[in-house]
C-alpha positions as CSV (number, residue, x, y, z in Angstrom):
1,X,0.0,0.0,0.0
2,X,1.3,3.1,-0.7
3,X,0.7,6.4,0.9
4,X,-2.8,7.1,0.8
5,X,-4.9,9.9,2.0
6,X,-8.8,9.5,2.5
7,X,-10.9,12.9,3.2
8,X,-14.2,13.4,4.3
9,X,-16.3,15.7,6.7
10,X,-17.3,15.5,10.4
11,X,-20.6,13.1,10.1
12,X,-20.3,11.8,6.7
13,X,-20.8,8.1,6.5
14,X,-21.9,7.2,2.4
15,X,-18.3,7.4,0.9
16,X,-16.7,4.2,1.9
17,X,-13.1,3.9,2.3
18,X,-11.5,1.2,0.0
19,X,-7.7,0.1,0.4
20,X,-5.7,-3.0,-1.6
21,X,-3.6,-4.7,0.9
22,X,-0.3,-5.1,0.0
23,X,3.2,-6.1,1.8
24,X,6.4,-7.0,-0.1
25,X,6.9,-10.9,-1.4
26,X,10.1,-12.9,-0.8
27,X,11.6,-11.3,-3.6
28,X,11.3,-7.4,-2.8
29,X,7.9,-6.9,-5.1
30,X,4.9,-5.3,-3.8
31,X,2.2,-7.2,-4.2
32,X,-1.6,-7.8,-2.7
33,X,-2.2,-9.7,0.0
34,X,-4.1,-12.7,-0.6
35,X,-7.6,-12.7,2.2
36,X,-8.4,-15.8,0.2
37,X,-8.9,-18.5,3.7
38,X,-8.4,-15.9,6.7
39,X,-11.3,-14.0,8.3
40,X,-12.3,-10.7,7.7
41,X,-9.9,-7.6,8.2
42,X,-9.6,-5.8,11.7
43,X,-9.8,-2.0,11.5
44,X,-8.4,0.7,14.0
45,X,-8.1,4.4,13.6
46,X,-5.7,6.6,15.6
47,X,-5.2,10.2,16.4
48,X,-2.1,11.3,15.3
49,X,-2.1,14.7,17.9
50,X,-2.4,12.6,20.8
51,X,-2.2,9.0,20.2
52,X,-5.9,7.6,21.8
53,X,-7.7,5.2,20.0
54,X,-10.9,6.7,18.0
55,X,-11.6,3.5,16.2
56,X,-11.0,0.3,18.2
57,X,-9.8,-2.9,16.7
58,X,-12.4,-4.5,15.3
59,X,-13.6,-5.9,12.0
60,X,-17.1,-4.1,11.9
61,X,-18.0,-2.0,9.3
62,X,-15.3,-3.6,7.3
63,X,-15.9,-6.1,4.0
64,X,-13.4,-8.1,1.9
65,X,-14.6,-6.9,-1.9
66,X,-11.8,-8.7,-4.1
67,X,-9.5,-11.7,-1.6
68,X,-7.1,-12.5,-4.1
69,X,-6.7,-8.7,-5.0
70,X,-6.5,-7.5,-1.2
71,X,-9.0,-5.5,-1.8
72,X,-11.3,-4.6,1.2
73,X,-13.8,-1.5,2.2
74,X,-14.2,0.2,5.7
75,X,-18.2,1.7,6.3
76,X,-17.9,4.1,8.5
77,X,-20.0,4.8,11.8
78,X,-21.1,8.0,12.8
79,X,-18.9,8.0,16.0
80,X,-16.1,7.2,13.5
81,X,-16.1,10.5,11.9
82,X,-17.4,13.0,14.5
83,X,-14.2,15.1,15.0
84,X,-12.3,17.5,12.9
85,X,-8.8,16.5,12.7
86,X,-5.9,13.9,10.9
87,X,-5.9,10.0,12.0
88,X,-4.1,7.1,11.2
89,X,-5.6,4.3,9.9
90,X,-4.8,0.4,9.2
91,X,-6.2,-2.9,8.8
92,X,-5.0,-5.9,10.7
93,X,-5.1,-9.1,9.2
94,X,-4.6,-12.6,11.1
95,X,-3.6,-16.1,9.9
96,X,-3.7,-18.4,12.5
97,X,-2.1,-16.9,15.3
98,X,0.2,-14.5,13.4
99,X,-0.8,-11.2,12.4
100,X,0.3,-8.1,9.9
101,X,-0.7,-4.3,10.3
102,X,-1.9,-2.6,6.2
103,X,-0.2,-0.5,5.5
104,X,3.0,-1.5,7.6
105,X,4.4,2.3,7.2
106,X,2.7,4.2,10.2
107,X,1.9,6.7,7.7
108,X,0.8,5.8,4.8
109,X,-2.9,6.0,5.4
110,X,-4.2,9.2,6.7
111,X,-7.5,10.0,7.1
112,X,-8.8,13.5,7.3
113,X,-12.0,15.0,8.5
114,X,-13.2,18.4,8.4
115,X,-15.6,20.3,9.9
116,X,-17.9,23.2,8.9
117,X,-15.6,25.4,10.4
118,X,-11.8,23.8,10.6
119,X,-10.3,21.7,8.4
120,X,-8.4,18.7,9.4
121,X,-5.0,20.3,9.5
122,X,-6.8,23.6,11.2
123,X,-8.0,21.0,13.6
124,X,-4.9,19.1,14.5
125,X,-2.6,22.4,14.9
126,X,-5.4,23.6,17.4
127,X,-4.9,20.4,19.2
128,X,-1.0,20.0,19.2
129,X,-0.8,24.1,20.3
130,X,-3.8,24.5,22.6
């Protein structure tokens, strides 16, 4: 996966957010990651002012569209995107007991919200210099 950027606005849930899964093979290529056999996806979204958790670990709200592409979607929830401001997102996937953070680069998929009267940048520098 790389770098990524999904915007939306405080309280808008229709636009999904869709993301291929990838990670590098044995040989250095980056390729999708095959769901093809594992369970669903977790999701977790993180402030990226402060650190706390906005959306906890957990695989609701989020579908497998293509397995052998790595293709999956993330519905989001009302409480998911009621606060201006920039996050971190990734999935978690699990085979077995093992599991693997998408994208594995902390950054690489921001999401940003806006409100009616900050944007999400406004919105994180009010936070980081109250």
């Amino acid at each position: 996966m790389t770098q990524d950027t999904h915007t939306r606005h405080v309280g808008d849930t229709i636009t999904v957010l869709e993301c291929y899964l990838e990670a590098n093979n044995a040989t250095g290529v980056l390729t999708a990651k095959s769901l093809a056999g594992l369970g669903v996806p977790q999701f977790k979204m993180i402030n990226t002012v402060d650190g706390v958790t906005k959306v906890s670990l957990s695989a609701t709200g989020v579908t497998v569209v293509d397995a052998s592409g790595g293709l999956v979607r993330k519905d989001f929830a009302a409480a998911d995107v009621d606060t201006a401001g920039i996050y971190r997102g990734f999935f978690v996937v699990t085979d077995s007991a093992e599991t693997d953070h998408y994208p594995a680069i902390k950054n690489d998929l921001l999401i940003k919200i806006d409100s009616d009267t900050q944007t999400a940048q406004e919105a994180y520098d009010a936070a980081e210099n109250p």
